[in-house]
C-alpha positions in Angstrom: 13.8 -39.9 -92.4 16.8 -40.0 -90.1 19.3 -40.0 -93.1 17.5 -37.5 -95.1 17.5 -34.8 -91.8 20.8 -35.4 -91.4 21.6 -35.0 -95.4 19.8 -31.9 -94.7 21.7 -30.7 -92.1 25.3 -31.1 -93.8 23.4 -28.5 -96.7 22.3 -26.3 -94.4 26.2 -26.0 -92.9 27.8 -22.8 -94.0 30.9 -23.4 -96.9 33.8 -21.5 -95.8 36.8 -21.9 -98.4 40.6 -21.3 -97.5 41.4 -17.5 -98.0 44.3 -18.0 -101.0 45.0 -14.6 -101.8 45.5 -11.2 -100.3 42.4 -8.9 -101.9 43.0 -5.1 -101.0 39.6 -3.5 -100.6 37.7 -6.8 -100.8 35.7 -8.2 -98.3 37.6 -10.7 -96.0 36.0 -13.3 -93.8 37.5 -15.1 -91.2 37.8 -18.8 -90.9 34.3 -18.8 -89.7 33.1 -16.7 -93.1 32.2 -13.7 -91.2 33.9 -10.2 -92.2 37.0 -9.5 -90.0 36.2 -6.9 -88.1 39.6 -5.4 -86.7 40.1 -1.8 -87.9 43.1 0.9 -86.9 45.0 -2.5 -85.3 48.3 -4.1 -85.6 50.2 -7.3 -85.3 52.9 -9.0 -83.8 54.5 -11.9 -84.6 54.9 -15.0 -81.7 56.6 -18.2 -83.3 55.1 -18.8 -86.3 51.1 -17.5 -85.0 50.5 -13.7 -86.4 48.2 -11.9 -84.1 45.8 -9.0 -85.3 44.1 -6.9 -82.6 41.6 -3.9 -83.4 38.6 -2.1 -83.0 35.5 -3.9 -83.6 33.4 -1.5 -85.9 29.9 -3.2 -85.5 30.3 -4.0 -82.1 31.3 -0.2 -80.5 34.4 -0.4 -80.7 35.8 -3.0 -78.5 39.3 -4.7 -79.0 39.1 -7.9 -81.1 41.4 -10.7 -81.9 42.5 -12.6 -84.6 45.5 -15.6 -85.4 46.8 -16.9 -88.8 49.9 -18.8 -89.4 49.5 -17.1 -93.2 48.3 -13.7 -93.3 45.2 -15.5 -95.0 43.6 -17.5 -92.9 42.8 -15.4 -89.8 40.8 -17.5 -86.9 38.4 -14.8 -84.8 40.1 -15.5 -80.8 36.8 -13.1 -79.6 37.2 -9.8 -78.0 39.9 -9.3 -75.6 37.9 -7.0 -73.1 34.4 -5.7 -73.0 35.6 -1.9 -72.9 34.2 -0.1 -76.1 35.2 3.2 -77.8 38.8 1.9 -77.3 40.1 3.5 -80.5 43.0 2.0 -82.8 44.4 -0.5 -80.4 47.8 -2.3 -80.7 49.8 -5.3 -78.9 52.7 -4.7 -77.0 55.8 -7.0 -74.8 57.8 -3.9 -72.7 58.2 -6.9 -69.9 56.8 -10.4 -69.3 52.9 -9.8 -70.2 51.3 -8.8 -73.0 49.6 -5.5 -73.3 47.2 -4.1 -75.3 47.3 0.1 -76.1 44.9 2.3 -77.6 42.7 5.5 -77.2 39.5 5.8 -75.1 38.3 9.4 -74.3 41.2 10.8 -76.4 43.9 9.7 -73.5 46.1 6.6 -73.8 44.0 3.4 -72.0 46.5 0.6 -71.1 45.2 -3.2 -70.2 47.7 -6.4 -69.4 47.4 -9.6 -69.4 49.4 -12.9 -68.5 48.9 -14.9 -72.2 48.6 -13.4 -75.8 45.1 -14.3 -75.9 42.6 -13.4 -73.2 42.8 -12.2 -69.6 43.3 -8.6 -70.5 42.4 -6.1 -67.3 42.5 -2.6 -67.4 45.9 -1.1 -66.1 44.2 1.8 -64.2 42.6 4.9 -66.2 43.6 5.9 -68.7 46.8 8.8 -69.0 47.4 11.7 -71.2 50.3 12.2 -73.0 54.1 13.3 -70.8 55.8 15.6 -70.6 52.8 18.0 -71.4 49.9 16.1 -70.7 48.4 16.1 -74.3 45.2 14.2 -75.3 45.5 13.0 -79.0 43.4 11.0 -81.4 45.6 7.9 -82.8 47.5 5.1 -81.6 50.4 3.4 -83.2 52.8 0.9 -82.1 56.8 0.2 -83.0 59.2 -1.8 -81.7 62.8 -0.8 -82.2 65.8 -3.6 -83.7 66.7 -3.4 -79.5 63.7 -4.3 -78.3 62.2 -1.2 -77.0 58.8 -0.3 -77.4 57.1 3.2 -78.5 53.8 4.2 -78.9 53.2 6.7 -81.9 50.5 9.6 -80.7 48.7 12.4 -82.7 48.5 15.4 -80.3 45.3 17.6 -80.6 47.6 20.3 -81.6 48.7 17.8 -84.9 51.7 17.0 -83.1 53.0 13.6 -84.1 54.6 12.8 -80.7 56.4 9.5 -80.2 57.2 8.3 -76.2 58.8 5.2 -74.9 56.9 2.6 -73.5 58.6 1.7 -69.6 59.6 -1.7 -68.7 56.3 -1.5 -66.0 53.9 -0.6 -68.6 53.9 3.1 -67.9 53.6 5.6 -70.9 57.8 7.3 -70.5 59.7 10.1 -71.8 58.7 11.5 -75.4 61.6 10.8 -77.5 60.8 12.9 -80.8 58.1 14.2 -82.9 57.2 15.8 -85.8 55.6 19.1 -86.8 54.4 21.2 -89.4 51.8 19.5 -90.3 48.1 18.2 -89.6 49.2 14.7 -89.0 47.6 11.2 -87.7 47.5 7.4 -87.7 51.7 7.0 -87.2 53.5 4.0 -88.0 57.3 3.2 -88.1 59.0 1.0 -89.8 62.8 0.3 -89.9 65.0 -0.5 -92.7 68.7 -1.2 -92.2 69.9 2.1 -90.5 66.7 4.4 -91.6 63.5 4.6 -89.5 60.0 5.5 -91.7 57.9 7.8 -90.0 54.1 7.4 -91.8 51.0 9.7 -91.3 48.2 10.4 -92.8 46.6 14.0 -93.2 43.5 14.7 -91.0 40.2 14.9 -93.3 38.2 12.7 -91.6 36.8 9.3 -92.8 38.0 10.3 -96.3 41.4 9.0 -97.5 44.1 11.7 -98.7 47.8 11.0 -99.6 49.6 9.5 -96.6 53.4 11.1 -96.3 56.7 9.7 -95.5 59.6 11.6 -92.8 62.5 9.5 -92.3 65.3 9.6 -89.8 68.5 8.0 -89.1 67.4 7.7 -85.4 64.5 7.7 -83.3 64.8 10.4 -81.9 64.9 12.5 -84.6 64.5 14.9 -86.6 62.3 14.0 -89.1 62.5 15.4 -92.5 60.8 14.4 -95.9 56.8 14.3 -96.4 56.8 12.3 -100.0 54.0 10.7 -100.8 53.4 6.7 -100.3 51.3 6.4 -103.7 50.2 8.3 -106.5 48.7 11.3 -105.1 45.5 11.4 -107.1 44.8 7.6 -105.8 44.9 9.0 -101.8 46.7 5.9 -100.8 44.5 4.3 -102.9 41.5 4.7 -100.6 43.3 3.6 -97.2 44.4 5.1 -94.2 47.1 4.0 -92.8 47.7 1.5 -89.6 50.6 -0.2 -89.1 53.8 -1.8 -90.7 54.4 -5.1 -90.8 57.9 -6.8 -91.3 58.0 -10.5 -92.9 61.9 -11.2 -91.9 61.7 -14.6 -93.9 64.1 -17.4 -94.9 65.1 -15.8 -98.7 64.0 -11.9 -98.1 62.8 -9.8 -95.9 59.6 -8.3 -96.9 57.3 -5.0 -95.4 53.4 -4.7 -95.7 51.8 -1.7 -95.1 48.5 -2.2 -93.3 45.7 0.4 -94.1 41.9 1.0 -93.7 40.0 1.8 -96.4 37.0 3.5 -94.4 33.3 3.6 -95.2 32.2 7.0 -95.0 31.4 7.0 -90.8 34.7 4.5 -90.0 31.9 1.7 -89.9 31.1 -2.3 -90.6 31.3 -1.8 -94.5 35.3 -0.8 -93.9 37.7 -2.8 -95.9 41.4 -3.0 -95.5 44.1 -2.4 -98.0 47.3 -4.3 -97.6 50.4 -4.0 -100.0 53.6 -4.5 -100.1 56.2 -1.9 -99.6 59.2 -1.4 -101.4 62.0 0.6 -99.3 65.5 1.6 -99.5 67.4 2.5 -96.8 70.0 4.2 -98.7 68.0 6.4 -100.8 65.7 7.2 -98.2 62.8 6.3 -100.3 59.3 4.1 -99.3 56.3 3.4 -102.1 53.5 0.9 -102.0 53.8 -1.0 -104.8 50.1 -2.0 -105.9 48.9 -5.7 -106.8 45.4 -6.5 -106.6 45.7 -9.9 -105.9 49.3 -11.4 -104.0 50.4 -13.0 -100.9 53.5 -13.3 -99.3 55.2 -16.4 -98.0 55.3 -16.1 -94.2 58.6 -18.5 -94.5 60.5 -17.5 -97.0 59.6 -13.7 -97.6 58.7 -14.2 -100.8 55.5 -12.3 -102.7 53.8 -13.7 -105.5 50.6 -13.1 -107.7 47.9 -15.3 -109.0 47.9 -16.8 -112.6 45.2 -16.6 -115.0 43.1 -19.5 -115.7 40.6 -18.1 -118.6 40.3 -15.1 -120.2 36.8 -13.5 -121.6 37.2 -10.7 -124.1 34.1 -7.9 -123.5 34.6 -7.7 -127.4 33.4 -11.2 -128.0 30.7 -11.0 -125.5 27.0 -10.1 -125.9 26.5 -6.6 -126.6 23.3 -4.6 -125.8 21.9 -1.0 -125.6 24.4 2.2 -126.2 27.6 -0.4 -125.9 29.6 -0.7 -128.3 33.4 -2.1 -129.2 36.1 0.3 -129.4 40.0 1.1 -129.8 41.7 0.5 -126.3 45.7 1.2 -126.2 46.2 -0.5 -122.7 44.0 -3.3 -122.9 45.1 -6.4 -123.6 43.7 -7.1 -127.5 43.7 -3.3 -127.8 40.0 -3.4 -127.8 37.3 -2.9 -125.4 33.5 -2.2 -124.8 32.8 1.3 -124.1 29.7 3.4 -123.9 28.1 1.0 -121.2 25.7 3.0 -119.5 22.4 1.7 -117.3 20.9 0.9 -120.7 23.3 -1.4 -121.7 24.3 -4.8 -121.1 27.6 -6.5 -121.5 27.2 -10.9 -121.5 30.0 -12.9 -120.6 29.3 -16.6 -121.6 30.5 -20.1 -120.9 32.2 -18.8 -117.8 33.8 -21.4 -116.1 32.9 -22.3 -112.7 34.6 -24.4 -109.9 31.3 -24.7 -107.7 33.3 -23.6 -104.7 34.0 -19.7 -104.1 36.6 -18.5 -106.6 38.1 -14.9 -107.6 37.3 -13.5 -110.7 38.6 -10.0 -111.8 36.6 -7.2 -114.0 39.1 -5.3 -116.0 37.2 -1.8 -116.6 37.4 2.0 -116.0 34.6 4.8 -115.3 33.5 7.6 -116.0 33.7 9.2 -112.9 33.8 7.2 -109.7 31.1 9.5 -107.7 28.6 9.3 -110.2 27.7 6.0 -110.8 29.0 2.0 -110.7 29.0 -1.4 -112.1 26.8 -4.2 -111.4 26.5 -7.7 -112.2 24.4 -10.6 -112.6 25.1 -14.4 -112.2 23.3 -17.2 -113.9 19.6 -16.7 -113.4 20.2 -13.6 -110.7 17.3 -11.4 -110.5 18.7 -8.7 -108.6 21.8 -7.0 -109.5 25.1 -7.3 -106.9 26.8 -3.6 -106.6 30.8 -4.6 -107.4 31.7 -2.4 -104.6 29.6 -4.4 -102.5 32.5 -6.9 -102.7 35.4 -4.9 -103.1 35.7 -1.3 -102.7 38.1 -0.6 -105.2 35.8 -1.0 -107.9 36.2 1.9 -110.0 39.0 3.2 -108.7 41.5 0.5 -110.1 41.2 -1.0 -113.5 41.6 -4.6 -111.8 38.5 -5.7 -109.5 38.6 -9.3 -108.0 35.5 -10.5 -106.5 35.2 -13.8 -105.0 31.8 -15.3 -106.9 30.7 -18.8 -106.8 29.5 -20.6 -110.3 28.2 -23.4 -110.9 30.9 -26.2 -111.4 31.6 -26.3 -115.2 31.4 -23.9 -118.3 27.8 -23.4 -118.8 27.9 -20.1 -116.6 26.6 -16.5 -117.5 27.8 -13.3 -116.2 25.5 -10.1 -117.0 27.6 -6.5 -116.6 26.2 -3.1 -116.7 26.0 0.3 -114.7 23.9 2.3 -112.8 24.1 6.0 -112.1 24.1 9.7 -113.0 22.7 9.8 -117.0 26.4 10.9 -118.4 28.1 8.1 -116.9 29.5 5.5 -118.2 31.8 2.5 -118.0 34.5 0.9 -120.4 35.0 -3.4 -119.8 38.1 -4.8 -120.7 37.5 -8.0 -119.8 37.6 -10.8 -117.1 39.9 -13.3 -115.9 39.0 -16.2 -113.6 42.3 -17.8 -112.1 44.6 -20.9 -111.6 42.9 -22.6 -108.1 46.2 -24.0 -106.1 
């Protein structure tokens, strides 16, 4: 009885797997396998340990930490102080403690602490804005190639203000900002000789086409206002939060950090991460997407999964109004189209690792508002929304999900869709991938 309570209670112990890829818009768990909950935050770098602070949405808003050595694997360090409603916090170093930034009551609230991890106390109330004592809404963080500090503001007025931070802490002198625009959730980054100025426009919890200023200093001016991505993918559902440089051993690599917010800034938020190609010279900056990659914390170096197995929806089982079709982008120039909530699409003999694994659905929609896809795994009664498990799903042709099969090739996975009458869904495909 002993051994078989005890076999029991090995079962019963949660499988967490090593996080192997960067997912933008999926859901990511910490090393724990609960979701990371650190939205509108930023990191710094310490030795080889990347630190991720920001606001807790399902527990009011209350600074949370995070560590990884990878930018995968992030291990929760617990909330850093019990204030809540502290909005888009970030880390700073302006002398020998750590501090911690961000917005409580629309003023700046500043908290210190002796170690990178823990002991934070408030450093008195919280301050508006010099010269002019503005209130603002978000926070962002930069350090320049000197060492100085600045905290990035977004003035009620849609001011994008950005002040020095003073070696004691103390918000300082505002050293430029930009106008012209309704502006929020700065960031800087710095290549060579350039400084990137980011924003995002002001429409709330829904995502719009984040803009680019640069500058040769910073202080100013600003001029510019291209778009980071595609303008019809509105930063492809993010907002943006910070910049992140990689400075590794063969390259030096920049990751834009974004929020792709749920539609009241809550729990179900997802984060988009990408990498960022920028050129100094010509003054240009673009996020270049990849729905699965990583980067090697090292060496600098990005690279993308390779596929394992590849189902064709054209030699799957077919049901309802679905039907094969002419495809020019897909990959055997043929899909399944016509998939509606009366039709089925069954993938066969998918093969399964028994441990979580990624698997990507290759389709488009209809229209992204009016319905989505769904799926079914083995003997599944109840359908799993895709955009449950990552919310690009219909918005990007590519949708990894991390599933767990059964070990082997005797696995089934049912598609379909579920919405407005008219709408409808083309598959592709789906690809499992190469485990490392």
């Amino acid at each position: 009885m002993l051994l078989l309570n005890f076999i029991l209670a090995i079962c019963a112990v949660k499988s967490v797997s090593a996080a192997s890829w960067i997912v933008p818009g999926a859901v990511w768990t910490d090393t724990d396998g609960n979701k990371i909950d650190a939205h509108g935050g930023g990191i710094v770098q310490r030795g080889d340990t990347f630190y991720w602070v920001g606001q807790s949405a399902s527990k009011n808003e209350i600074p949370l930490m995070y560590s990884s050595t990878d930018l995968l694997n992030w291990k929760n360090l617990g909330a850093q102080n019990s204030l809540q409603y502290l909005w888009r916090p970030k880390i700073a170093k302006p002398n020998g403690s750590f501090w911690i930034y961000g917005q409580l009551d629309r003023h700046i609230q500043s908290m210190k602490s002796t170690q990178m991890v823990g002991g934070y106390q408030l450093n008195g109330a919280a301050v508006a804005i010099p010269p002019n004592s503005y209130t603002y809404s978000d926070t962002g963080m930069f350090q320049d190639s000197d060492g100085t500090w600045y905290i990035l503001t977004s003035a009620d007025h849609n001011t994008v203000q950005i002040n020095k931070i003073n070696s004691d802490g103390s918000i300082g002198d505002k050293v430029s900002q930009l106008t012209g625009g309704a502006y929020e959730a700065p960031g800087i980054l710095q290549v060579d000789s350039t400084y990137f100025l980011i924003v995002s426009g002001k429409t709330g919890w829904r995502s719009n086409p984040n803009k680019v200023f640069t500058s040769s200093s910073i202080k100013g001016p600003w001029t510019g206002g291209a778009d980071i991505a595609p303008e019809a993918e509105k930063t492809y559902n993010s907002q943006n939060t910070f910049e992140l440089t990689i400075d590794g051993s063969k390259k030096k690599t920049y990751i834009y950090m974004g929020d792709s917010w749920d539609s009241k800034g809550g729990p179900s938020s997802n984060y988009i991460w990408l990498p960022i190609s920028a050129s100094s010279s010509a003054k240009t900056f673009k996020l270049d997407y990849h729905a699965m990659w990583k980067v090697d914390t090292k060496t600098g170096e990005v690279s993308w999964p390779s596929t394992a197995k590849r189902y064709e929806a054209e030699n799957a089982i077919i049901s309802g109004r679905a039907s094969i079709g002419s495809c020019n982008h897909c990959l055997s120039k043929r899909s399944v189209t016509k998939v509606d909530a009366g039709s089925e699409v069954i993938f066969r003999n998918v093969t399964g690792t028994g441990s979580p694994q990624w698997i990507s659905f290759q389709y488009t929609v209809s229209d992204a508002t009016a319905g989505e896809g769904h799926i079914f795994i083995n003997a599944e009664q109840v359908p799993t929304n895709i955009s449950s498990l990552n919310c690009r799903a219909g918005y990007h042709k590519t949708v990894p999900v991390e599933l767990t099969l059964r070990a082997g090739d005797d696995n089934t996975i049912r598609f379909g869709a579920s919405g407005n009458t008219d709408f409808e869904i083309i598959i592709d495909g789906i690809e499992t991938y190469e485990e490392l």
